[in-house]
N, C-alpha and C positions, 0 to 999 in steps of 0.2 A: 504494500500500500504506500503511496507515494504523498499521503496527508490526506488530509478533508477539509471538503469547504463548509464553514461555518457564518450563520446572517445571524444576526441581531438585530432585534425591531423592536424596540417602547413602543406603548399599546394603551389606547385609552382605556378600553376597558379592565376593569377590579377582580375580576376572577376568570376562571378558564370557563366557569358558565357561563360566562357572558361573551366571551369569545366563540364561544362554539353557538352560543346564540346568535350571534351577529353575522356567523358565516352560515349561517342558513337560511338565517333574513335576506340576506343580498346574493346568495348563491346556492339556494335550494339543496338537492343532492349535489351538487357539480364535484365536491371536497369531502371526504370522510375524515377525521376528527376522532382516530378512535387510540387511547392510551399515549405512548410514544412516535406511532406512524399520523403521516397527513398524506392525505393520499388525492390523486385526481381521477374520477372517476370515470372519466374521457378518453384518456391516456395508460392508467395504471400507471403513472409515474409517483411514485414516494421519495419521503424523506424522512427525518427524525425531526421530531418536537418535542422542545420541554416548555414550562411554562414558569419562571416564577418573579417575586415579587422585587423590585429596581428597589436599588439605595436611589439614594439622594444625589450620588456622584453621576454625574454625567459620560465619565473618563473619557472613551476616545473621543466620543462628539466635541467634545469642550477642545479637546486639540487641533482639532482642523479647523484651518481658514475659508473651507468652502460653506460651512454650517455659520447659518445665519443666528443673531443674538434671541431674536424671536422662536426659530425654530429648537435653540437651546433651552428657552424657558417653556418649548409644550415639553422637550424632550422629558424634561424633572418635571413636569407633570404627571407624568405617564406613571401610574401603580405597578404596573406588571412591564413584563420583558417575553416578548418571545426570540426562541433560539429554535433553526433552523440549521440542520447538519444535514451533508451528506459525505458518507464514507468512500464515492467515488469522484473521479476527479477526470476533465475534459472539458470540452467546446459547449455539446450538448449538456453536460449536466450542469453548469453554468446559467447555459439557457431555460433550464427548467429551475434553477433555484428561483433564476430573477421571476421568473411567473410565480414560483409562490411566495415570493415575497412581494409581488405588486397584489396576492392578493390580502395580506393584513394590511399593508397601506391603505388599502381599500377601505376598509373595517376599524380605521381610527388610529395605524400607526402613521409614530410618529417620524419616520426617518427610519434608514437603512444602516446600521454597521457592519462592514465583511470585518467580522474576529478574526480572519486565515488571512489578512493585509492587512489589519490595521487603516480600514480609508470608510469615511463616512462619507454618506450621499443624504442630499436634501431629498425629500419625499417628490419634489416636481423632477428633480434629476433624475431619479428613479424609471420613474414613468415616464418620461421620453425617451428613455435608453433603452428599458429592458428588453423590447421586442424587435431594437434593431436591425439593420440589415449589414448594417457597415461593423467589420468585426471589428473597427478602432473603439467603437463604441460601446460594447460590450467588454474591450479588455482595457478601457480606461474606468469600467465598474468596480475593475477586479484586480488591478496594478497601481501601484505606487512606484513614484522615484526618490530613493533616500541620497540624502547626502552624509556618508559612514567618514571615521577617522582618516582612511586612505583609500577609500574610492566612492565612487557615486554607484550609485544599485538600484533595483529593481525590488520589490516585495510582491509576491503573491500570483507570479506564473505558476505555482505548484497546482494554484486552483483549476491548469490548465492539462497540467499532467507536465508539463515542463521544467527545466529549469530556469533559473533568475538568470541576468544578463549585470555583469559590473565593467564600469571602466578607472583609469586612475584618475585620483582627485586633480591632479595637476591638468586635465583637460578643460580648457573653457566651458564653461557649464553649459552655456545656450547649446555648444558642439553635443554635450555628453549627453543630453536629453534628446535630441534629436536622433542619435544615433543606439541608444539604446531603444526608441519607442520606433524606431523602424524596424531596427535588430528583430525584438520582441514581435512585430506584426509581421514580419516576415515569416518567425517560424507558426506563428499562428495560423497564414493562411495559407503558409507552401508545404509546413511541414518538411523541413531538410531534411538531411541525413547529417550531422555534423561530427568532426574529429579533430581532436588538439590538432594545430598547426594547419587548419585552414584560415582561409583569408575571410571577410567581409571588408565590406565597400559601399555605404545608404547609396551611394549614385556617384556620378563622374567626380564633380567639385569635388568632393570631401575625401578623408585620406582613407586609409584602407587601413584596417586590423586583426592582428593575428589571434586566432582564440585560442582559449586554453582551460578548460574543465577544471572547477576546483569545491570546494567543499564550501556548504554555506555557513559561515564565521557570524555571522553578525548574530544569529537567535541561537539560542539554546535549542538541542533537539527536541525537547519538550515543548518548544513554543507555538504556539497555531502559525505563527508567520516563517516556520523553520522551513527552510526549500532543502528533502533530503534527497534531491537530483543534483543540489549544487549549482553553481552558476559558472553560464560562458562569461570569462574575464577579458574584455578588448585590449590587448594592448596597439597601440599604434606603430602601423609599418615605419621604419627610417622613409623619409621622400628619394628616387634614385635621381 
């Protein structure tokens, strides 16, 4: 098993009765709601749910700059928390989280947290993304770019079955970002075959970099954001 993607949703409603009330109000049978599984009854696609009660802390929402002040004060509103796992990991199940996660948005959440990156989404980001067609759109749901002690990184391609992508900090940032979120979209939608000491190259202008397979350093294996594929490391070609 290569990780799991895990969501996080604040929730207006006070108890799990009331949630499973509410999803049958606005969606009949469509959803079963029964124990740990949530299930689509359209599909047979599942997932795991738990249900419980939010502290007062905000955590990751309170850290991003994309979460509005407003949308921070329903978030601590929110009594309850749902949590959203699944134990496999890809394109499609990505695609099927975000469906059911547009569907407690629905039903009074407040905002999205992927716990397996660490990246919060407003409730309107949510739902113009999830059902995308353009897969930048979907792995901008699901990636982050950190800036670590000595290099800039990627968090949360695991969610794709992949590994992260790092380059070194001494790269122009505006270069490092661009070159990794092509990197990344590239293997999303080509699917390579990659092996240390190939080359990459975003396109003409820009320089070319040699890769290199390495262990992901930054999260403890225990972490939900640990990538245990490890990440391709750019180093940049000499110019001939």
């Amino acid at each position: 098993m290569t990780g799991k993607i895990v969501i996080s949703i604040p929730i207006e409603s006070k108890s799990r009765q009331e949630i499973a009330s509410a999803l049958l109000e606005r969606y009949g049978t469509d959803y079963l709601f029964m124990g740990r599984i949530f299930q689509s009854t359209a599909t047979n696609e599942t997932c795991q749910i738990s249900i419980s009660a939010k502290s007062n802390d905000v955590g990751e929402f309170a850290k991003q700059d994309k979460i509005s002040h407003r949308t921070l004060e329903k978030v601590n509103r929110c009594p309850q928390i749902v949590y959203l796992t699944s134990t496999e990991a890809g394109y499609q199940t990505c695609l099927m989280m975000n469906k059911f996660a547009k569907v407690f948005l629905n039903i009074g959440g407040a905002a999205v947290n992927i716990e397996s990156s660490a990246i919060a989404h407003e409730s309107s980001v949510w739902l113009d993304r999830y059902n995308s067609q353009d897969a930048f759109d979907i792995y901008s749901l699901y990636v982050g770019l950190v800036e670590g002690n000595n290099s800039y990184f990627s968090c949360g391609m695991h969610n794709f079955g992949k590994a992260d992508v790092s380059i070194p900090i001494g790269e122009d940032i505006g270069l490092a970002i661009y070159v990794m979120n092509v990197f990344n979209y590239y293997r999303l939608t080509e699917s390579p075959i990659l092996q240390d000491g190939h080359t990459f190259r975003p396109d003409i202008e820009s320089p070319s970099y040699q890769l290199q397979l390495v262990e992901d350093n930054e999260y403890e294996a225990s972490s939900l954001q640990h990538n245990s594929l490890g990440r391709w490391h750019l180093n940049r070609q000499a110019e001939r």
